[in-house]
C-alpha positions as CSV (number, residue, x, y, z in Angstrom):
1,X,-6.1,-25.1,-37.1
2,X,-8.1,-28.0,-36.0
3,X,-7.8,-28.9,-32.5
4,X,-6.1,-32.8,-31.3
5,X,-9.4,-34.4,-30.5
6,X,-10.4,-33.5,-34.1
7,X,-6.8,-34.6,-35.2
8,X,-7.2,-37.8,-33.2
9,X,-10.5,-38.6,-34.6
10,X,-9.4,-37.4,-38.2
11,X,-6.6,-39.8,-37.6
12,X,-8.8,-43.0,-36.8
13,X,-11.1,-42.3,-39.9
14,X,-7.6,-42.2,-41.6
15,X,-6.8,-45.6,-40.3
16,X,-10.1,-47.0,-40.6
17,X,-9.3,-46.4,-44.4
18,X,-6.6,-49.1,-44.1
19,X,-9.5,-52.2,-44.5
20,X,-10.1,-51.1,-47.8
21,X,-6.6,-52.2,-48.9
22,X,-6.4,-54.8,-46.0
23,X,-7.1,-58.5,-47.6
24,X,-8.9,-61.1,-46.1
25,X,-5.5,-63.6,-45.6
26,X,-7.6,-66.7,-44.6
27,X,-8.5,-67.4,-48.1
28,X,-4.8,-67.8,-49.1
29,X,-4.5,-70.5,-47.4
30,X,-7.2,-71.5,-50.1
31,X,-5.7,-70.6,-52.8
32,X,-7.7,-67.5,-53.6
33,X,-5.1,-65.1,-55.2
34,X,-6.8,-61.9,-54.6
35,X,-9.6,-62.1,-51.9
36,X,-11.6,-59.6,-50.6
37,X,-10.4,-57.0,-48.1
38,X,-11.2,-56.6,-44.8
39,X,-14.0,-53.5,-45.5
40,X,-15.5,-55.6,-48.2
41,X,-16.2,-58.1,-46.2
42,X,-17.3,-56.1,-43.1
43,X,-19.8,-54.0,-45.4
44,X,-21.5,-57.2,-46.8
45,X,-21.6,-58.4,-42.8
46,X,-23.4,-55.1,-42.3
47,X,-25.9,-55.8,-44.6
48,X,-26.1,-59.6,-43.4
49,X,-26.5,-58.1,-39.7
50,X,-29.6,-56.1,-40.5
51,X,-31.1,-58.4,-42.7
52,X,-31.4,-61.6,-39.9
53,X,-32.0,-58.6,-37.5
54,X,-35.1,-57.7,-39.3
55,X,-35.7,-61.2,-39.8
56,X,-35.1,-62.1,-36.1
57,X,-37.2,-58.5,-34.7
58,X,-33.7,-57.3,-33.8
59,X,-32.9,-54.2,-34.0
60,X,-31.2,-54.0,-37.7
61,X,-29.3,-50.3,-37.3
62,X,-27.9,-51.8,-33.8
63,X,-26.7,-55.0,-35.3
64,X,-25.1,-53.4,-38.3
65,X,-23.5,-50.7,-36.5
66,X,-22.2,-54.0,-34.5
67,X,-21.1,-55.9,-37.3
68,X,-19.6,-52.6,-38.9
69,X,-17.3,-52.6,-36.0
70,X,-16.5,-55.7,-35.6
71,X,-13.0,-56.3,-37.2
72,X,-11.7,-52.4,-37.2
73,X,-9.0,-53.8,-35.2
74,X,-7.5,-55.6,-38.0
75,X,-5.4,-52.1,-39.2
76,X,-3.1,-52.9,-35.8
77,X,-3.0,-56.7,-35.7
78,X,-4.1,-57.9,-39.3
79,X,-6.3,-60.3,-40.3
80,X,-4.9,-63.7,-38.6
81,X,-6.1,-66.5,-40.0
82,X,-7.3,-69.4,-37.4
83,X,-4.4,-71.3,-38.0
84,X,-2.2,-68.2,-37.3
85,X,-3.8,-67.8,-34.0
86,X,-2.9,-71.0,-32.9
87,X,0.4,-69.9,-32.5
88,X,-0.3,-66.1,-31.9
89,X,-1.3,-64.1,-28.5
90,X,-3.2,-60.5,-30.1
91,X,-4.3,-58.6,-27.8
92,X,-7.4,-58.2,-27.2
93,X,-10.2,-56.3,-29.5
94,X,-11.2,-54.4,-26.9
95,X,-7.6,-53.5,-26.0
96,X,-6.8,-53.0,-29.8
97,X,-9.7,-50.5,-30.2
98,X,-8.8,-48.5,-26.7
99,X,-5.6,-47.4,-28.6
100,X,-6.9,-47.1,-32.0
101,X,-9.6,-44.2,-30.4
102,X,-7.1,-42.8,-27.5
103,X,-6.7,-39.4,-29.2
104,X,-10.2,-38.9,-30.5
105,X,-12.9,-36.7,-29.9
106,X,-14.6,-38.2,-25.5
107,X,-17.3,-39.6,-27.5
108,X,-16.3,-40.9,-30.3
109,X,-14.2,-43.0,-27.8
110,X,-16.5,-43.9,-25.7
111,X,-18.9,-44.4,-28.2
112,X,-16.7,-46.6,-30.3
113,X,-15.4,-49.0,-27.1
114,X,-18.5,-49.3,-26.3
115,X,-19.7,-50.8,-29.6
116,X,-16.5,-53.6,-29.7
117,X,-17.3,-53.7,-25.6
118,X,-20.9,-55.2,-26.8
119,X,-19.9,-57.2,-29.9
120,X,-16.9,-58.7,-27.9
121,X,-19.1,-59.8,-24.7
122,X,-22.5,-59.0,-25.2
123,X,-25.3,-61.4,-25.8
124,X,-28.2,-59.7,-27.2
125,X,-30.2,-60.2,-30.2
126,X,-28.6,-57.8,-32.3
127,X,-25.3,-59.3,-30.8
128,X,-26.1,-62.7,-31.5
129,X,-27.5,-61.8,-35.0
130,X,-24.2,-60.0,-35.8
131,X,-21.8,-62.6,-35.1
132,X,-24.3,-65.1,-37.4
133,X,-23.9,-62.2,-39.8
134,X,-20.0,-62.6,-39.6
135,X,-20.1,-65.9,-40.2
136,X,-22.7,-66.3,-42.8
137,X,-20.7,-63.4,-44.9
138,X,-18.0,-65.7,-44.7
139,X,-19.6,-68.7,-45.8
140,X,-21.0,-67.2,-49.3
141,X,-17.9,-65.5,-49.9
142,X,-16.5,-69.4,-49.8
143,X,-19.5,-70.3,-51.9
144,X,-19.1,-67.5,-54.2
145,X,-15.2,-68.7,-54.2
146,X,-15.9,-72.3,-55.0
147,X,-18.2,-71.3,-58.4
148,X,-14.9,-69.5,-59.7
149,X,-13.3,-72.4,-59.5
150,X,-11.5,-72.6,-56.2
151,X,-12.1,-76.3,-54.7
152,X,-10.5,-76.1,-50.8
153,X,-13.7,-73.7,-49.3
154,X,-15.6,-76.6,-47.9
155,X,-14.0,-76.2,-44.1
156,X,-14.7,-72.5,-44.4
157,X,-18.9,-73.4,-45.1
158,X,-18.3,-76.6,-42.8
159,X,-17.2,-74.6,-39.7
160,X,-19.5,-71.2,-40.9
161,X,-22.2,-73.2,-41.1
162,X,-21.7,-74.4,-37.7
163,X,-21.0,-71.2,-36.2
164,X,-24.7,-70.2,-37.0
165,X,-27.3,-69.4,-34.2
166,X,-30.1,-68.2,-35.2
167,X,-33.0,-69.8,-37.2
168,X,-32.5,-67.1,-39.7
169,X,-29.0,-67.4,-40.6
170,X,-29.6,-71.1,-40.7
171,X,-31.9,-70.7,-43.4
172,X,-29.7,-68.4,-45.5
173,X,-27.5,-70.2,-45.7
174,X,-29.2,-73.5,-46.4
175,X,-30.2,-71.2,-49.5
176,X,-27.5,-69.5,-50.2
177,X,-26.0,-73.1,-50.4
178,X,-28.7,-75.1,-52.8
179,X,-29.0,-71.6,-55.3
180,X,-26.2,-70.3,-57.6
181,X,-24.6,-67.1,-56.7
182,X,-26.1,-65.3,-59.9
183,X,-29.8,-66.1,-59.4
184,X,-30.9,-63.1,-58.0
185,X,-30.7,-61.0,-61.3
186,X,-32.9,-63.8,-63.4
187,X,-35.8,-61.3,-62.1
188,X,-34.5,-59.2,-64.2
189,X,-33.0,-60.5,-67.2
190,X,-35.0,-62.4,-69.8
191,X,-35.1,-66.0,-70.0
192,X,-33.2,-67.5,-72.7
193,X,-35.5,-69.9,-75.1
């Protein structure tokens, strides 16, 4: 029989399970019927993360790990859209967290509050670079959004844009926002005479 740290820790990779089925709400406000759930959009922010990280001489498995982390909170309080916070007091991410790895394994614990700890207040490269990477992720999702058709994602590129710190992310996203979504696999695929 396994033994309650094991449980407790079994028991957050349980919950942790929850963002795969957790959508994004933000982008009903939109209109986007089915948007992408909380995991999607943390695993594309992970990939963001240690891209600008290489990009910036971060360190890229640091800020993924960070951006990995960064909205696991969102199984307790769900994903609450800036309007919704207006009018909402969550508690904090750090708090969240705290109670989300209470009954896990002393390190995992530690380990875990430690990573939201530094994501919440830290400012180091790979801190900085994460939180670009959150933002960026959001603002091709909206571009991504807005080539199928849905027409009210300019805020959500207006205000991720302006989010963005580092020269890197900045650059991206001027891309990401002059190219269509697609492009990338014209390397591939023959050119049509």
């Amino acid at each position: 029989m396994a033994d309650d740290q094991s449980r407790g820790t079994a028991g957050f990779l349980f919950e942790m399970g929850m963002l795969k089925r957790a959508k994004r709400s933000g982008w009903w406000i939109v209109g986007v019927k089915d948007p992408e759930t909380v995991a999607e959009h943390s695993f594309r922010t992970a990939i963001i993360a240690s891209v600008l990280a290489m990009m910036e001489g971060a360190d890229p498995a640091k800020a993924a790990l960070l951006a990995v982390f960064h909205d696991t909170q969102e199984t307790r309080v769900s994903d609450i859209p800036r309007i919704g916070r207006r009018y909402l007091k969550a508690a904090s991410n750090e708090e969240v967290t705290a109670d989300q790895v209470s009954a896990a394994h002393p390190a995992v614990t530690a380990g875990v509050q430690r990573i939201v700890e530094e994501y919440e207040n830290g400012d180091s490269p790979e801190v900085i670079v994460a939180h670009d990477a959150d933002k960026l992720e959001c603002l091709v999702q909206a571009v991504e959004y807005r080539e199928q058709g849905y027409a009210n994602v300019q805020n959500w590129i207006d205000t991720s844009l302006a989010c963005l710190k580092t020269p890197s992310a900045k650059a991206l996203a001027e891309a990401a926002l002059t190219m269509p979504s697609l492009e990338w696999q014209q390397t591939y695929l023959p050119r049509s005479t």
